[in-house]
C-alpha positions in Angstrom: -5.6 24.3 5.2 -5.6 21.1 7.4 -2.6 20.2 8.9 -1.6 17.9 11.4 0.1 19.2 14.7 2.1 16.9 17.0 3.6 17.7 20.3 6.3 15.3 21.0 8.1 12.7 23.5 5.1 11.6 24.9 5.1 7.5 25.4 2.4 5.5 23.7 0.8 2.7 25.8 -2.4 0.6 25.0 -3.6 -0.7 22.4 -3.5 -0.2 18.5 -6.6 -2.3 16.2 -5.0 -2.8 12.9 -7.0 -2.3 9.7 -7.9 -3.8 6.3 -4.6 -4.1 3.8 -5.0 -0.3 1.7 -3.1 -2.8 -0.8 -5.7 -5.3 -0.8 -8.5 -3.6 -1.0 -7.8 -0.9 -3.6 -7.6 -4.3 -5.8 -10.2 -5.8 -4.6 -12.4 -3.3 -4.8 -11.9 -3.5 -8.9 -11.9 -7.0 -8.8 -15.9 -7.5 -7.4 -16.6 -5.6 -10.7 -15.7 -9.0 -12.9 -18.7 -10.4 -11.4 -22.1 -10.1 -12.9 -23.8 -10.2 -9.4 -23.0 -8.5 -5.7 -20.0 -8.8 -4.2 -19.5 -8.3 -0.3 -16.1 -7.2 1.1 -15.6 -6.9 5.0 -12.4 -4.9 6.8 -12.5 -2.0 4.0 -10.6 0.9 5.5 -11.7 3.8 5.7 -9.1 5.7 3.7 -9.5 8.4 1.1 -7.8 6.2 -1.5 -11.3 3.9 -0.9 -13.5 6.9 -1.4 -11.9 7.8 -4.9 -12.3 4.1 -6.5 -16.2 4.6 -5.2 -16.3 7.2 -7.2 -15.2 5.0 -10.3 -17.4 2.2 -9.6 -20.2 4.5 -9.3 -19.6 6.3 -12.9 -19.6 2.6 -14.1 -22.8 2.2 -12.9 -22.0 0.1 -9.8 -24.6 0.0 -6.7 -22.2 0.4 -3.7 -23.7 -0.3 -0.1 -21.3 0.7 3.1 -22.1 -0.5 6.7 -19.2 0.3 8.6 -16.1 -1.3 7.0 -18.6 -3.5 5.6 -18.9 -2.7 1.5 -21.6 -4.4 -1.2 -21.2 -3.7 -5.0 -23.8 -4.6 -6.9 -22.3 -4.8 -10.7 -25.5 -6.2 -12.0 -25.9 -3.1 -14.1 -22.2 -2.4 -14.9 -21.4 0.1 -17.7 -18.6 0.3 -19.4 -17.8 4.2 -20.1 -14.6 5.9 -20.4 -12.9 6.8 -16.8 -12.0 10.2 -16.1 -9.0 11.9 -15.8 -10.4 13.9 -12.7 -11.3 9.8 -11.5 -8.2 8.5 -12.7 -5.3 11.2 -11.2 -6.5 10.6 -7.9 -4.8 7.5 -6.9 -2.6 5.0 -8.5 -5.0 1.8 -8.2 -7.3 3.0 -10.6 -5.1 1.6 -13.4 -6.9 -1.8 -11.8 -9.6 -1.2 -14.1 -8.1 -1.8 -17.3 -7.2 -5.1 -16.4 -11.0 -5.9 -14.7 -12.9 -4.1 -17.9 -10.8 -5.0 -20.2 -11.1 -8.5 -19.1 -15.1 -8.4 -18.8 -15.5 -6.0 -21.8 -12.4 -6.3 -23.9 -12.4 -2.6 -24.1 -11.3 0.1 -21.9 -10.6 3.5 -21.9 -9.0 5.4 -18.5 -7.1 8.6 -18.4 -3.3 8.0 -16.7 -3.2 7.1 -13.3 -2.4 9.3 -10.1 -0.7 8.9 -6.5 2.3 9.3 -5.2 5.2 10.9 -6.7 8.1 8.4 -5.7 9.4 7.2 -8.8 8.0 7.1 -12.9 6.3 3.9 -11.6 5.6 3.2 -15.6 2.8 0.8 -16.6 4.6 -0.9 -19.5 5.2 -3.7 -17.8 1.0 -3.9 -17.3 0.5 -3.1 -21.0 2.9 -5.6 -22.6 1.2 -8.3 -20.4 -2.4 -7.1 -21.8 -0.7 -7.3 -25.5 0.2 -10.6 -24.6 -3.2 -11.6 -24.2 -4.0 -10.0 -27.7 -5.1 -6.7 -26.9 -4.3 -3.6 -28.7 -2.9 -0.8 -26.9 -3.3 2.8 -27.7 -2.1 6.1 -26.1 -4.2 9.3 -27.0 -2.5 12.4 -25.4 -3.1 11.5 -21.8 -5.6 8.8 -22.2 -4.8 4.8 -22.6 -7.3 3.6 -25.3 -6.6 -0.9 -24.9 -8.8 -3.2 -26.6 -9.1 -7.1 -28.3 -11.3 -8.9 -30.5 -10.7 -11.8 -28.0 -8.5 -12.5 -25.2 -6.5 -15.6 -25.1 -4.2 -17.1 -22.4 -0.6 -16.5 -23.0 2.9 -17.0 -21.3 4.1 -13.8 -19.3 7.3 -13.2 -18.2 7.0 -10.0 -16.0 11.0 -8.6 -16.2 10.4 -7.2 -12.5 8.1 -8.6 -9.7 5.6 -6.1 -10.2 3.0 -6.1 -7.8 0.4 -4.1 -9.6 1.3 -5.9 -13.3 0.9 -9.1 -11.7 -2.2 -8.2 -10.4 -3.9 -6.3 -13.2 -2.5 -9.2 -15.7 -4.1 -12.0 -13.4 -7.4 -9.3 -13.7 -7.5 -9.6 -17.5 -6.0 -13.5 -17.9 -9.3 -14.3 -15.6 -12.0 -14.6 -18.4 -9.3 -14.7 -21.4 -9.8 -18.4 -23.4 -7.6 -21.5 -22.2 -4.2 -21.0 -19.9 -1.9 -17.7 -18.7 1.1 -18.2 -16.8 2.6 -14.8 -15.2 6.3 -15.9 -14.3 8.4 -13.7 -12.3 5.1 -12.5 -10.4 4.8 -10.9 -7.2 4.3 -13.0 -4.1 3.3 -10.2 -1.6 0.6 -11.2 0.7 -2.3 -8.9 -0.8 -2.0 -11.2 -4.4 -3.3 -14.2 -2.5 -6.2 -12.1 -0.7 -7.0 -11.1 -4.0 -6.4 -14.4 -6.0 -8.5 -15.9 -3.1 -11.7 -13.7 -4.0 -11.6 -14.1 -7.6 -11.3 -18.1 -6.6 -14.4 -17.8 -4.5 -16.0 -15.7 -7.4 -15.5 -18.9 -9.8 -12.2 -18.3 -11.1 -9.3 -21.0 -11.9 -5.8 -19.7 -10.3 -3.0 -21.6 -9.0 0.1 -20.5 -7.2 -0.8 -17.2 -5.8 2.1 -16.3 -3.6 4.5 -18.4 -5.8 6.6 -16.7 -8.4 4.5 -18.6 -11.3 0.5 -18.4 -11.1 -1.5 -20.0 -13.3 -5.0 -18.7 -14.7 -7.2 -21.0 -16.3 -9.8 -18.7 -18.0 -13.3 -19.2 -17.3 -16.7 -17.4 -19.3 -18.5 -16.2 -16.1 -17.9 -14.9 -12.4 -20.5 -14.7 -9.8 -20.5 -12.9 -6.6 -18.5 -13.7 -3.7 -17.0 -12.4 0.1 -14.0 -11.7 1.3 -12.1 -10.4 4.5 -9.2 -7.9 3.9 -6.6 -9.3 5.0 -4.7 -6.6 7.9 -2.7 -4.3 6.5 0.9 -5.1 7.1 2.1 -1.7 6.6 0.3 0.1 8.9 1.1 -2.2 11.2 4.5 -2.1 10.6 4.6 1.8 10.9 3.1 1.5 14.4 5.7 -0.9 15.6 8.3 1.1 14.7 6.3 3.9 17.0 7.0 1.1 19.4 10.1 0.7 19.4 10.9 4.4 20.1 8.2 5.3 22.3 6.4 2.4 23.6 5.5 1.5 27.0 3.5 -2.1 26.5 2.4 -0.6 23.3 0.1 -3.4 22.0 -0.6 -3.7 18.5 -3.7 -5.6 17.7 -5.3 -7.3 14.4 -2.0 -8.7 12.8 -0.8 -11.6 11.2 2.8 -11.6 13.0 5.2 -13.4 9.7 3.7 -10.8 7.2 6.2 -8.3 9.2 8.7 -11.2 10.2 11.7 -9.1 8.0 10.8 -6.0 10.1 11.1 -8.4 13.3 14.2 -9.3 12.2 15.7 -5.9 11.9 14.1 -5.1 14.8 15.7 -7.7 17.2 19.1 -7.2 15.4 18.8 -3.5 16.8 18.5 -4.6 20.1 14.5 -4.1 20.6 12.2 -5.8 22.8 8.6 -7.4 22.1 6.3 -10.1 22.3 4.7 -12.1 20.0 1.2 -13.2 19.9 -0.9 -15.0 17.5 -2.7 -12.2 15.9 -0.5 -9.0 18.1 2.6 -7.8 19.3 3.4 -5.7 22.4 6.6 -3.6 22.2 8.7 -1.4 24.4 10.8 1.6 23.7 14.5 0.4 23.6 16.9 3.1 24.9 19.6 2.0 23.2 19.4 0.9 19.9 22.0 -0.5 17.8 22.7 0.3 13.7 21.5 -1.9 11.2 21.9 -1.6 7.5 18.2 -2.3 5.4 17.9 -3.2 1.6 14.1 -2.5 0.5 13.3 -5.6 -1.6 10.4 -7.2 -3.1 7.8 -9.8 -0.7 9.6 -11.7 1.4 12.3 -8.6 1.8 12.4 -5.6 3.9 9.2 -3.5 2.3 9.5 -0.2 0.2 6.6 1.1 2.0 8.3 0.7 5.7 12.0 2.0 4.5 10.6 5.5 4.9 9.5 5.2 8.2 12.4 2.8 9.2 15.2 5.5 8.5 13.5 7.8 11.2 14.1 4.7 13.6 17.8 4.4 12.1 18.3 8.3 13.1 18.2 7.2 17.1 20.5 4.2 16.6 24.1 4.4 18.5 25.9 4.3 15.3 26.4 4.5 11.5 23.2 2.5 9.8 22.8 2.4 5.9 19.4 2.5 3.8 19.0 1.5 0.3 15.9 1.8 -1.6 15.8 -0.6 -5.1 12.4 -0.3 -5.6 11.7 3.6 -6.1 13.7 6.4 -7.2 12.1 8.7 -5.4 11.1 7.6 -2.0 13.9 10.5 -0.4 11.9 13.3 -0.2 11.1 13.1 3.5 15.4 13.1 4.1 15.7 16.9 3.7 13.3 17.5 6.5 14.9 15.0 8.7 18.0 16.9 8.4 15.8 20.0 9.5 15.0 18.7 12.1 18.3 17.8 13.9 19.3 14.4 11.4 22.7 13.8 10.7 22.0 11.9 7.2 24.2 11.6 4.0 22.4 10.9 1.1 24.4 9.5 -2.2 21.3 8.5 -5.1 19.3 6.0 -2.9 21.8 4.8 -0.6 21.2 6.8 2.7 24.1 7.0 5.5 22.5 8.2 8.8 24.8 8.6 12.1 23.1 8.4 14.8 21.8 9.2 17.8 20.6 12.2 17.1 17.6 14.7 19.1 15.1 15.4 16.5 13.8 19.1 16.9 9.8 20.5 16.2 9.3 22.3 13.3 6.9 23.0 10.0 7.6 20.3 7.9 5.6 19.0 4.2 4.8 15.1 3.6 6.1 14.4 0.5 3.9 11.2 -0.6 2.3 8.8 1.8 5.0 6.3 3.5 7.1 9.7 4.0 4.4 11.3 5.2 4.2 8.8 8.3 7.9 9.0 8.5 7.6 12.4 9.5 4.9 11.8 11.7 7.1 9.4 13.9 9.9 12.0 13.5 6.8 14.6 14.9 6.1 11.8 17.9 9.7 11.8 19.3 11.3 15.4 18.2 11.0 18.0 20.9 8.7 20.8 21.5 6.1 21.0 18.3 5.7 20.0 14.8 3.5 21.1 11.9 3.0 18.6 9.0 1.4 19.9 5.7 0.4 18.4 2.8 -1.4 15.6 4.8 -3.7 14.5 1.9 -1.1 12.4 1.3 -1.3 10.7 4.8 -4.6 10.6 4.7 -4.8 8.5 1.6 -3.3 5.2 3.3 -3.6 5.2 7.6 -7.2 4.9 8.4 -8.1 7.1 11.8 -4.4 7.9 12.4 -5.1 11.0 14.5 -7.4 9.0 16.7 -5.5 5.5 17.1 -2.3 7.5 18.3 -4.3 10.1 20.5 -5.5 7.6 21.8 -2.6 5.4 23.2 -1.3 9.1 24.3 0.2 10.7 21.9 -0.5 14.4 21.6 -1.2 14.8 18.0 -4.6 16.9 16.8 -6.0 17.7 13.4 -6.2 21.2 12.8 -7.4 24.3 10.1 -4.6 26.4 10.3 
């Protein structure tokens, strides 16, 4: 079994290359399916999460071509054919295909989707949009069976900010007949990446970013390119390496306001760094102060950086809060915090940690992905050694994490053990 193996309280100096958004581009690699031509996406990371919607677009019959983080997909001679459960378990973004084949084919058929295990996450707010636009959805056991006679645009009000319902909605509004307007959508930073291809690809939305886009539904999509936009998390998660162990630490590849509420928690704690146009170099600050952070939808403090934030919050002089609101179950990394020296208090998702506290080595599971990387920065700045299992999990959202931190000197090694 693979595990990964960190000796800590080394300092972390040099530089950091940022890669493609894992949030863009497990929607966008979906999305080049409603075309009827090739579609070229640049910045793809290389994540595991990438490798498993492959497999789907090549069971539908799509020609993929990689160069690098380069990726072509030829959906010329698209099938549509039921998806898997093996396909479908593997990650959460394959639910992205009901709204693309739904859209191009007004029938689907996918087994339930995978990932994580940090909250029910329930699609219902996906599949009362798609009934919205007139399909018919049925559940068979464990599969979803959703199809219409005809699609037609429709007013949506989404009753949370749902990133992946706004997204899969917009999917299936794209080629549905006259107007859909998704109110209450999400205005995270990946939407517009992906409203921007499907605009390049020939269709008709407006107010991507907004909390009201508008899909004018067009018969036909051609093929298109499209950069992946860097991915904010992963650049947030090495920041906050930074902060605890940085020595000029640059971070490369980013678009600075996509992180400005982490920059903002960050300076009220008393850290140091400075801001480029597309980087940030940051220092290790020896004394931090306490903050309280709310996770909250795009613009707010991100779900997917509260993980590894609360590890940061453990070395603060002082009492610091953490609330999750977005997912019930993004604590499971907490227990082995407290194993490892943590003095944290957890009451539902409101988290009390009293700080500072020395974080000790030890053999330690990652619970899902963002707590995985928590306990990888807990790994980087505990003493002696630490054994992470589970890593599949990691693995499935930081491209080449083992090599970007070994090699800005961290002592951290992928190993069978």
């Amino acid at each position: 079994m693979k595990k990964i193996v960190i000796k800590g309280g080394f300092p972390l100096h040099g530089k950091i290359t940022i890669g493609g958004a894992k949030n863009s581009a497990v929607a966008l690699i979906p999305a080049s399916l409603l075309s009827d031509g090739v579609c070229t996406i640049k910045n793809v990371p290389n994540i595991t999460d990438r490798d498993a919607l492959f497999d789907i677009v090549k069971l539908l019959n799509g020609d993929i071509k990689q160069d690098g983080s380069v990726i072509r997909i030829d959906s010329s001679n698209l099938q549509n054919t039921l998806i898997t459960q093996e396909l479908s378990v593997r990650l959460r973004a394959s639910y992205y295909f009901m709204g693309v084949l739904l859209s191009k084919y007004k029938h689907v058929e996918i087994y339930f989707p995978g990932g994580c295990n940090i909250g029910s996450r329930p699609i219902d707010i996906h599949l009362k949009g798609f009934k919205k636009l007139g399909a018919k959805v049925t559940k068979n056991k464990h599969k979803y069976i959703i199809k219409a006679d005809e699609l037609k645009g429709a007013d949506i009000t989404l009753n949370f900010a749902s990133v992946g319902a706004t997204i899969n909605i917009m999917f299936a509004a794209t080629k549905a007949e006259g107007t859909t307007y998704i109110r209450n959508a999400a205005k995270e930073v990946e939407i517009i990446n992906i409203a921007d291809f499907l605009n390049k690809m020939g269709a008709k939305i407006k107010g991507a970013g907004t909390d009201v886009i508008e899909i004018e539904g067009v018969k036909h999509l051609d093929g298109a390119e499209i950069d992946v936009i860097p991915d904010r998390i992963e650049a947030g998660t090495y920041i906050l390496m930074g902060a605890l162990l940085g020595d000029n630490l640059t971070i490369e590849g980013i678009i600075p306001e996509h992180n400005k509420a982490l920059f903002d928690k960050l300076s009220l704690m008393g850290v140091k760094y400075e801001l480029d146009k597309n980087s940030v170099t940051i220092n290790a600050c020896k004394h931090l102060l306490p903050v309280d952070v709310t996770t909250l939808v795009y613009p707010g403090f991100p779900t997917d950086l509260g993980q590894p934030m609360s590890v940061l919050l453990t070395q603060a002089e002082g009492t610091s809060k953490m609330e999750e609101t977005i997912w019930e179950n993004r604590v499971g990394h907490y227990p082995y915090l407290v194993k490892m020296g943590a003095n944290i208090e957890l009451n539902g998702l409101v988290v009390t940690i009293n700080g500072k506290t020395p974080l000790h080595g030890m053999e330690i599971n990652a619970t899902d992905l963002r707590g995985g990387a928590a306990l990888i920065l807990a790994g980087l700045i505990a003493d002696g050694t630490t054994i992470i299992s589970d890593i599949d999990y990691i693995l499935r959202g930081y491209e080449n994490i083992i090599n970007k931190l070994s090699n800005v000197g961290a002592i951290i090694s992928l190993e069978e053990i």
